[in-house]
Residue frames as a rotation matrix with the C-alpha (Angstrom) as fourth column:
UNK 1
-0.235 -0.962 0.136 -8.35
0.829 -0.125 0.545 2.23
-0.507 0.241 0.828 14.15
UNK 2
-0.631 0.128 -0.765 -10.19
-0.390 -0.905 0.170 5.20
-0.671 0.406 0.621 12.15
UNK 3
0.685 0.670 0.288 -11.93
0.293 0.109 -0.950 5.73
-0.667 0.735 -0.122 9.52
UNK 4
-0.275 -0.402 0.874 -9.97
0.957 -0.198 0.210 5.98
0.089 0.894 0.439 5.55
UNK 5
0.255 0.164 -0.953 -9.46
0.019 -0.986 -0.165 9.93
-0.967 0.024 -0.255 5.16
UNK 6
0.282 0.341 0.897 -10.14
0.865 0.313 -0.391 10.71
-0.414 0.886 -0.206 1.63
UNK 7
-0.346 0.028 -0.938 -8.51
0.194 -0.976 -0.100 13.98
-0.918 -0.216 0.333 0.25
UNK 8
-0.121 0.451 -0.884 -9.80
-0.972 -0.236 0.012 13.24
-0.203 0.861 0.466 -3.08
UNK 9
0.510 0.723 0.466 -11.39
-0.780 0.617 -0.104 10.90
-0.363 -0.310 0.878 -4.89
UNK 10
0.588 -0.684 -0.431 -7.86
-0.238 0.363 -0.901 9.73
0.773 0.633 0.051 -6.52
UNK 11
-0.132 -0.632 -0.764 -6.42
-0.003 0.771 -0.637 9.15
0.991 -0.081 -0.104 -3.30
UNK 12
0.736 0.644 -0.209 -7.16
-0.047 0.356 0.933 7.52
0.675 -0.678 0.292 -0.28
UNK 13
-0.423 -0.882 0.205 -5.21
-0.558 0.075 -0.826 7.42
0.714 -0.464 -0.525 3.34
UNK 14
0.515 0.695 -0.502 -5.52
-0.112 0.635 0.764 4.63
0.850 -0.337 0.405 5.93
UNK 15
0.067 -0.741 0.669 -4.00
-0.965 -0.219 -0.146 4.07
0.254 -0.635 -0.729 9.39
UNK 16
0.747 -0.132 -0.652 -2.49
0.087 0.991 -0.101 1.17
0.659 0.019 0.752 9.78
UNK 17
0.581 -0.658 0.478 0.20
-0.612 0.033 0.790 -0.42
-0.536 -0.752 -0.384 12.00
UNK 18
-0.159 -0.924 -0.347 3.93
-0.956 0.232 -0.179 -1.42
0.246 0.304 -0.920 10.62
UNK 19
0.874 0.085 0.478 4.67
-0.289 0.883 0.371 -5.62
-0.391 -0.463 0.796 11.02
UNK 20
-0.186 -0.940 -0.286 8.03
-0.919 0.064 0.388 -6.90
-0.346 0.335 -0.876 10.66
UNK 21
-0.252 0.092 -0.963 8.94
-0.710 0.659 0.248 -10.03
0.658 0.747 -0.101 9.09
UNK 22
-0.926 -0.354 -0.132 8.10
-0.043 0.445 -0.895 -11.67
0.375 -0.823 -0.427 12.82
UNK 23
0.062 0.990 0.128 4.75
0.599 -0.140 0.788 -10.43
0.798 0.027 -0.602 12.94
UNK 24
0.015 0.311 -0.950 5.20
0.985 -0.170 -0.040 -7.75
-0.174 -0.935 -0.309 15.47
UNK 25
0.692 0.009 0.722 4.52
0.502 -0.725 -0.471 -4.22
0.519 0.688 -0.507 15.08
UNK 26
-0.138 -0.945 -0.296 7.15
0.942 -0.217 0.256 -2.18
-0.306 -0.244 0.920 15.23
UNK 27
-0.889 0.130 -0.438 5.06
0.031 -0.939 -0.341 1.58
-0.456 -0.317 0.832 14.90
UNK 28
0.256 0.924 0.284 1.77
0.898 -0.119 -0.425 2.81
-0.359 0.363 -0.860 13.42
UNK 29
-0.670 -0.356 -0.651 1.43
-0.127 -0.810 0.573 5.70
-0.731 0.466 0.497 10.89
UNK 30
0.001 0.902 -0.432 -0.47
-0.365 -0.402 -0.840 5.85
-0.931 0.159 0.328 7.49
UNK 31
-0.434 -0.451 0.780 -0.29
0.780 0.244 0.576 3.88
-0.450 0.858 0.246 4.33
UNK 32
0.255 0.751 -0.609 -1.64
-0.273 -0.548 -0.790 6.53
-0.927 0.368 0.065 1.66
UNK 33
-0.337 -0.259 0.905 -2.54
0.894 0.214 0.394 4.89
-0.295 0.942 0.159 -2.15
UNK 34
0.326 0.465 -0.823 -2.88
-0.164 -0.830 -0.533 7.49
-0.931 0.308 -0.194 -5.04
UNK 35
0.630 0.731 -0.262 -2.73
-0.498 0.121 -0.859 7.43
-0.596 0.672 0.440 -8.35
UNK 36
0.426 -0.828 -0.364 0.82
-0.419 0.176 -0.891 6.77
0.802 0.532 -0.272 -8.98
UNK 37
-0.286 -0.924 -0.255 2.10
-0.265 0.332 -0.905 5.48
0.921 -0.191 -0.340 -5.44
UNK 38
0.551 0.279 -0.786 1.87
0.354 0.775 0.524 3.61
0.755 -0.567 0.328 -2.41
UNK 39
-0.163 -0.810 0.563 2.93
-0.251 -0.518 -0.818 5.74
0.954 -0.274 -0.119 0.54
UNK 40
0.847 0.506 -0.164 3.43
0.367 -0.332 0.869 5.66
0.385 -0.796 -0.467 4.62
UNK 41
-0.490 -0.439 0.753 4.70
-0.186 -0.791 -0.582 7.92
0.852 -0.425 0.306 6.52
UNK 42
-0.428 -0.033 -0.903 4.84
0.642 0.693 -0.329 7.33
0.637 -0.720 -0.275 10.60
UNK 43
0.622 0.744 -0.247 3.21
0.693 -0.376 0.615 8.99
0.364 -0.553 -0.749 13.56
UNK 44
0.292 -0.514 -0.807 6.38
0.649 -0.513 0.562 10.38
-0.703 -0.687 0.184 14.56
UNK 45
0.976 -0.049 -0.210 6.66
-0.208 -0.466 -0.860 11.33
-0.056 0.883 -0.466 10.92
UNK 46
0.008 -0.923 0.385 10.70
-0.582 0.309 0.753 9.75
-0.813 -0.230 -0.534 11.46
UNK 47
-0.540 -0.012 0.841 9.69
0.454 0.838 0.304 6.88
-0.709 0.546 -0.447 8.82
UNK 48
0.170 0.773 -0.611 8.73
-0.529 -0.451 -0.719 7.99
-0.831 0.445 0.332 5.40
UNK 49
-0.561 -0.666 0.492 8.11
-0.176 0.677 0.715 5.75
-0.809 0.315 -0.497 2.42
UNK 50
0.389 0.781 -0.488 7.05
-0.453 -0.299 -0.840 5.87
-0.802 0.548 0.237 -1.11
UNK 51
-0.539 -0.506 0.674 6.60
0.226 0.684 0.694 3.26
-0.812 0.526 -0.254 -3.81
UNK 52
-0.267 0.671 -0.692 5.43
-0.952 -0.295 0.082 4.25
-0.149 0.681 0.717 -7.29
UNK 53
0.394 0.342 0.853 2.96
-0.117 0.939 -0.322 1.00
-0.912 0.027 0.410 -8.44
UNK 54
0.621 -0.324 -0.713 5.10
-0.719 0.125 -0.683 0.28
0.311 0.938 -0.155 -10.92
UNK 55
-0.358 -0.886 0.294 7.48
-0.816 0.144 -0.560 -1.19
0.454 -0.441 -0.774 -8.42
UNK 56
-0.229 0.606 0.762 4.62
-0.569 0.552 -0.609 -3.38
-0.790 -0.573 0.218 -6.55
UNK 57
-0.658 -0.750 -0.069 4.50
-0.735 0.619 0.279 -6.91
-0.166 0.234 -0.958 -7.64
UNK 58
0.004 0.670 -0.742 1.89
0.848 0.391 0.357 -8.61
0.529 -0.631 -0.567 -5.45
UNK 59
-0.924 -0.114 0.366 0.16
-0.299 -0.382 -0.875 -7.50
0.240 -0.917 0.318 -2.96
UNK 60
-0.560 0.489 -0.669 -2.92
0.471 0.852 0.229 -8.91
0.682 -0.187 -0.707 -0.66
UNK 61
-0.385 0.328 0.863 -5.32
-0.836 -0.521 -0.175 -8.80
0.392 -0.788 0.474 2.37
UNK 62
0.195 0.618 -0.762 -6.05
0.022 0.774 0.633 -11.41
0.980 -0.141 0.137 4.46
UNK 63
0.226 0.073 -0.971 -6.87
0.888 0.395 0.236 -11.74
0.401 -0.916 0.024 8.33
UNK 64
0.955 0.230 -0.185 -6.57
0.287 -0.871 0.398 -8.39
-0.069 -0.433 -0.899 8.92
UNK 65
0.031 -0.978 -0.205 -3.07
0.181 -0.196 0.964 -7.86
-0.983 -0.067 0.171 7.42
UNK 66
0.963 -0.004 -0.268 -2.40
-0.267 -0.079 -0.960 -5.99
-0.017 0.997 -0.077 3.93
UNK 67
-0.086 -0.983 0.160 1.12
0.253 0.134 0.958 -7.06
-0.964 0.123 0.237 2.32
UNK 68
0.988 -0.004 -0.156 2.61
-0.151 -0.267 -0.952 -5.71
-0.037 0.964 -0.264 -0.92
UNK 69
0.520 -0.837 0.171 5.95
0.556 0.484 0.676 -6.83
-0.648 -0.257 0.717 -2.36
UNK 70
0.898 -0.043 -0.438 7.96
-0.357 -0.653 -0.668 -4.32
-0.258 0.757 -0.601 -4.14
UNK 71
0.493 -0.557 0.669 10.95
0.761 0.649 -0.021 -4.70
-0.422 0.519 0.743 -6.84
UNK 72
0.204 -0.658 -0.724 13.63
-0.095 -0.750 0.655 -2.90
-0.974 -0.065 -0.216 -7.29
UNK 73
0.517 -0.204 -0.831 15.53
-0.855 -0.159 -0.493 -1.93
-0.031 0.966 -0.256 -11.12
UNK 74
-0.314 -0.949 -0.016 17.80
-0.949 0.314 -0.031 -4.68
0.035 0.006 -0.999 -9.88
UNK 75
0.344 0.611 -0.712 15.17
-0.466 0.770 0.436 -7.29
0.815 0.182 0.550 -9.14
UNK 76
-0.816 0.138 -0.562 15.51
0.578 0.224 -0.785 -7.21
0.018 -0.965 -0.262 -5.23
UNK 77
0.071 0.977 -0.201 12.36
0.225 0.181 0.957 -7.62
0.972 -0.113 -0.207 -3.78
UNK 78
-0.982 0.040 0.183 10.97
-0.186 -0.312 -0.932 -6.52
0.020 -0.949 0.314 -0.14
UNK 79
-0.026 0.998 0.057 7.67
0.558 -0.033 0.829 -7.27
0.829 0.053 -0.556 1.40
UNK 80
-0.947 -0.123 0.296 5.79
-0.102 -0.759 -0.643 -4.91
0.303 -0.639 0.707 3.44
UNK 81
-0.555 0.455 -0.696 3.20
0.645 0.764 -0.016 -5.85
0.525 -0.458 -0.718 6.09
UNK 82
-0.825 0.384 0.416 0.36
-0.553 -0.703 -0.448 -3.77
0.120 -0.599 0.792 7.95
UNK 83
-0.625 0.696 -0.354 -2.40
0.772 0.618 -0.148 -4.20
0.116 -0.366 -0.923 9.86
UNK 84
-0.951 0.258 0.172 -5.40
-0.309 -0.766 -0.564 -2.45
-0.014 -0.589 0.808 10.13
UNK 85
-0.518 0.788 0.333 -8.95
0.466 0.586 -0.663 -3.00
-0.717 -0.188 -0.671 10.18
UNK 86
0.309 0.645 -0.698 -9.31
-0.489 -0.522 -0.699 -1.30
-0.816 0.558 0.154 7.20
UNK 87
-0.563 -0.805 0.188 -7.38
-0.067 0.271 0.960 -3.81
-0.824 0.528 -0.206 4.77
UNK 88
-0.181 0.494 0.850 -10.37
0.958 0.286 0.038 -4.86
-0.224 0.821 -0.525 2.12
UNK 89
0.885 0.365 -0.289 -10.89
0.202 -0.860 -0.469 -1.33
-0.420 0.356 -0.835 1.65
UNK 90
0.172 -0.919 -0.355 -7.31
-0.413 -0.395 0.821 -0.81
-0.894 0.006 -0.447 1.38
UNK 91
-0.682 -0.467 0.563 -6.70
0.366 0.448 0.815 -3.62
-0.633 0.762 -0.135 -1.26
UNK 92
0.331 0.900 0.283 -9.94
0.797 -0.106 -0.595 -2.54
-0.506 0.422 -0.752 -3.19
UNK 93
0.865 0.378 -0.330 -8.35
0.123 -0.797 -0.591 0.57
-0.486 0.471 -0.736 -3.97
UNK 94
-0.272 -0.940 0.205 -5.06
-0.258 0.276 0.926 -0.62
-0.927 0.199 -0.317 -4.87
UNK 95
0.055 0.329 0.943 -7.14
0.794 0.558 -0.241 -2.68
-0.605 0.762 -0.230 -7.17
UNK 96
0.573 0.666 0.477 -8.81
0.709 -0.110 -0.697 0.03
-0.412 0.737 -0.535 -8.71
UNK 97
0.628 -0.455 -0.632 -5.78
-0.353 -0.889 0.290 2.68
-0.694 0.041 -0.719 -9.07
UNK 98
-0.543 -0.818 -0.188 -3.59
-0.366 0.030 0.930 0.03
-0.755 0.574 -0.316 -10.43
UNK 99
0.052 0.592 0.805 -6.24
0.777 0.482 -0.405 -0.87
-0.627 0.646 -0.435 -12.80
UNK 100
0.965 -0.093 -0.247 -6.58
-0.153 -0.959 -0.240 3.23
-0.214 0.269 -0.939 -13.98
UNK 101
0.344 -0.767 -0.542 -2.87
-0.730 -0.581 0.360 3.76
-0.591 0.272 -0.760 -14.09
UNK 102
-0.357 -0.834 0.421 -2.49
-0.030 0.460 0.887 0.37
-0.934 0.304 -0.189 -16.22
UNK 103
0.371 0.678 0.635 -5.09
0.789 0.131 -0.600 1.50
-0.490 0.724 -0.486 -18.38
UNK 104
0.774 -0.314 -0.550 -3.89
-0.168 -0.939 0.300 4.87
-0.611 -0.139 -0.779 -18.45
UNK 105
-0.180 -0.915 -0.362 -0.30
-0.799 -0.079 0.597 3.44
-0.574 0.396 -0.716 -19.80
UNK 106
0.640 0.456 -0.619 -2.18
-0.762 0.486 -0.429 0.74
0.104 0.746 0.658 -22.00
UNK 107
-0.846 -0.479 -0.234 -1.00
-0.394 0.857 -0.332 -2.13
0.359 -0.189 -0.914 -20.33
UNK 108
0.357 0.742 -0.568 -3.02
-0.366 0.670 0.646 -5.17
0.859 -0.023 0.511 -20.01
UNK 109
-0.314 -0.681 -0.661 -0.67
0.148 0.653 -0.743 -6.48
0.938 -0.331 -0.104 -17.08
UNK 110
0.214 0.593 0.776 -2.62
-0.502 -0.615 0.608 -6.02
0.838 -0.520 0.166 -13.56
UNK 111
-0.442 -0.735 -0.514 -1.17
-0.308 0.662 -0.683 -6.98
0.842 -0.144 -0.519 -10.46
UNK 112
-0.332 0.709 0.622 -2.65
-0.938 -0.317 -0.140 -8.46
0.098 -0.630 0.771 -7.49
């Protein structure tokens, strides 16, 4: 699937493929994490999406699938599902951004 394309060392982009709630993918495109948000944005560039990590709840890697659930002001929830073969990297830096941006805002709360 690639290789993580780094445009700095504050944020990181990965290609991954889209999974519905069925497990099937349904497109491929890029998740990119950075210091404040959780983006992807499709190959056809048709599908763009951006969550600030305030909004992200949970989120995981296992078996070659990353998920993150985000929360709305209203407290509706969505999970989002990808595959790639880069997920432990992926969640690693999730880790470590939302670690920085909850230090940053002196919060002790870390999700994950």
């Amino acid at each position: 699937m690639g290789k993580a394309q780094s445009k700095s060392k504050s944020e990181a982009t990965f290609p991954v493929k889209f999974v519905n709630d069925k497990g099937i993918i349904v497109g491929s495109g890029f998740i990119t994490i950075s210091e404040n948000n959780v983006g992807f944005i499709s190959k056809s560039k048709k599908q763009e999406y951006e969550w600030p990590l305030t909004t992200i709840s949970r989120y995981g890697a296992c078996d070659g699938i990353f998920t993150f659930e985000v929360v709305d002001d209203k407290g509706d929830s969505a999970m989002y599902c990808f595959t790639s073969s880069k997920v432990d990297k992926m969640k690693a830096f999730l880790d470590r951004k939302i670690q920085e941006y909850s230090k940053k805002e002196g919060k002790n709360d870390v999700y994950g």
